[in-house]
N, C-alpha and C positions, 0 to 999 in steps of 0.2 A: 392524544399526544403520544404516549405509549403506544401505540398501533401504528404513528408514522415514525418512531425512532426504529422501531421491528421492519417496517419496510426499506427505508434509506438506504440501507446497505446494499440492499439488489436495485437499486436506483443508480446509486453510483456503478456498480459494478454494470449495468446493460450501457452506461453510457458509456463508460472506459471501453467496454468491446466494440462498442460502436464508431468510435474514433479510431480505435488500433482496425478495425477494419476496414476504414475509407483510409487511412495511411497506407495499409499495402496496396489498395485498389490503384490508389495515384498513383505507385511508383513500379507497376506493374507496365512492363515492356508494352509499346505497340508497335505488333508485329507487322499488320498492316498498315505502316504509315510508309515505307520504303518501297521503290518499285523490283521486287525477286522477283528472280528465273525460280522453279519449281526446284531443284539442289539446293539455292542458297536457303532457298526459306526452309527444308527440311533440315538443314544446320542448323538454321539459327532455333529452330523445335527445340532441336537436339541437347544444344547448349544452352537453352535456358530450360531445360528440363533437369540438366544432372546442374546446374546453379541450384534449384528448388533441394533436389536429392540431398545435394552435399552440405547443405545447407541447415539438415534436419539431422545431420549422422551424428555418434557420438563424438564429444572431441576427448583425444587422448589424453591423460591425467596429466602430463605439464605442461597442457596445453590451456586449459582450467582455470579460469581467472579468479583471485580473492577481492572482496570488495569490501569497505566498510563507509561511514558517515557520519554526519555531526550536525544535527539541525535543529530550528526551535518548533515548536509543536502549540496548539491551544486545543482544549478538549471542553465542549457541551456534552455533560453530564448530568443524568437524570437520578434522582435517589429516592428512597423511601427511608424517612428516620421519621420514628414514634409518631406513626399512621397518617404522615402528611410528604408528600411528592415534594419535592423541594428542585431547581435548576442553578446547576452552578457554571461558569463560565472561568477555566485556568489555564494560565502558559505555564512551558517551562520547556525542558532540553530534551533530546534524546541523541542517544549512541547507538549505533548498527554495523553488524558486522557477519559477515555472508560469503557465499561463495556458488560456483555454477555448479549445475547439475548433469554433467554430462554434456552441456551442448550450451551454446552462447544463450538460447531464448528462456532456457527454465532454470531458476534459480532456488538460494533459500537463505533466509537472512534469519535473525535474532535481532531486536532492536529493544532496550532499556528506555523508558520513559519515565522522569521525575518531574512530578509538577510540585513537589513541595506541598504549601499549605497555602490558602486562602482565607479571606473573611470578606461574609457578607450581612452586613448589618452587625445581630448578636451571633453570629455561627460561622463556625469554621470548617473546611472539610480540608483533607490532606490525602495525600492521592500519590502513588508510583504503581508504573504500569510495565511489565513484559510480555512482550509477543514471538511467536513461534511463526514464519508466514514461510508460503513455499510461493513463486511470482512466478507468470510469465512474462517476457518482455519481445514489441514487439518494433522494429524502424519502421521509422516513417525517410521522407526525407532531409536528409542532412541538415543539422544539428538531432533532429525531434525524434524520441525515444517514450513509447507509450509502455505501463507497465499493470497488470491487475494481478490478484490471487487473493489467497485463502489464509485462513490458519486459526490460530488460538492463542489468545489471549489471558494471561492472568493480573487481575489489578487488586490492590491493597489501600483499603477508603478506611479510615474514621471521620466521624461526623462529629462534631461537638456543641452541644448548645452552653453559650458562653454563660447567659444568664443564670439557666437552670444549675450549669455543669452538671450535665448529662452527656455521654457518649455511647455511641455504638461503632462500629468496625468490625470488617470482614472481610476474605481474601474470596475476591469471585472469580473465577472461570468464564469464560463467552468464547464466543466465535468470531470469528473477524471476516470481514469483506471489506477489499482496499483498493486503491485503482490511484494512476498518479502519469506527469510524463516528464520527461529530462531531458535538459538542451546539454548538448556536451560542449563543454567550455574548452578540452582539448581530450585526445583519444584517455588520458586518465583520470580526468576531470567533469562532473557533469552536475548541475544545479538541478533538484528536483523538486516537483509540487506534487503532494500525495492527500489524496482524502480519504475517509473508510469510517465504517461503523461496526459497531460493537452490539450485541445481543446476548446475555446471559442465558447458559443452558442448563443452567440448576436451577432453583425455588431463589433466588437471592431475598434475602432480607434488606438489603440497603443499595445493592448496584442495580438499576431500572435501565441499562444501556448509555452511549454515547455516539457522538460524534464529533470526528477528529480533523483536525488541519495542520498540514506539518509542511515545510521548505529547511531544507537540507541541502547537503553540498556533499556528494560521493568522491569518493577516490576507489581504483582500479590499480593492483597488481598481478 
């Protein structure tokens, strides 16, 4: 089970690039579908070559969009508390807030995640999570917006056994892999569905990784 929570994450993410790449394929000109004299079709080269170009340049700093979010999240989480694996299942909220990186497709966001506390049976875990993510984002066509990246994560667990009252807690570090896509409801507005997994890169005593489900609703200044 641990060996396919470690893998997930590059699961998700080959399928997000897989989809953001048959998005551009679809929406990629056919050149040869029009009957051109040999001039026009060297324009139209031309012109969807410096579209591509311009397309990749830096954009100018107030030109730069700020973004942020509000949505609800559930996270499958694996734990080790006093030599026994234990699986939790919790909702709760998260807030993001971000901005572009030079260019409409690379971004970088901060996103706040509180799930509060849970009980399952005699035990309780309590869990709030922050993540550091840097994204690409790539159009499909109109509405559909595919998005994957990177980044790190830190999360804050205590575990409690109700009966014993016993706890443990620890603030872990991991890696993140995330991938997601967004219908845009109007050019500042856009509903997103995001998945991703969590892998700890330290020794953890109590975080054994997760995985995430999140639907959100961005806004665009």
């Amino acid at each position: 089970m641990l060996r396919f929570n470690k893998l997930l994450p590059f699961g998700v993410l080959g399928a997000c690039l897989f989809f953001s790449l048959f998005g551009w394929a679809t929406a990629t000109p056919d050149l040869g579908a029009q009957d051109l004299s040999y001039d026009e079709l060297l324009q139209e080269i031309q012109t969807h070559k410096s579209t591509l170009q311009n397309s990749s340049l830096p954009l100018p700093p107030e030109n730069l969009q700020f973004h942020g979010g509000l949505g609800t999240i559930t996270s499958y989480s694996t734990i080790k508390a006093f030599n026994q694996k234990k699986h939790f299942e919790q909702s709760g909220m998260q807030f993001s807030v971000g901005a572009d990186l030079f260019s409409k497709q690379w971004f970088t966001e901060g996103t706040f995640r509180n799930y509060g506390s849970v009980i399952q049976s005699d035990e309780e875990l309590y869990l709030k999570q922050l993540d550091l993510k840097v994204g690409y984002r790539s159009s499909w066509r109109y509405p559909w917006t595919s998005r994957v990246g990177g980044g790190l994560s830190t999360r804050s667990l205590k575990y409690t056994d109700l009966l014993r009252r016993k706890s443990q807690e620890e603030t872990s570090p991991a890696f993140l892999l995330w991938g997601g896509i967004t219908a845009q409801l109007s050019p500042a507005i856009g509903l997103g569905f995001e998945v991703g997994g969590r892998a700890p890169f330290v020794n953890s005593q109590l975080d054994q990784g997760s995985f995430e489900l999140a639907l959100n609703i961005d806004f665009s200044i």
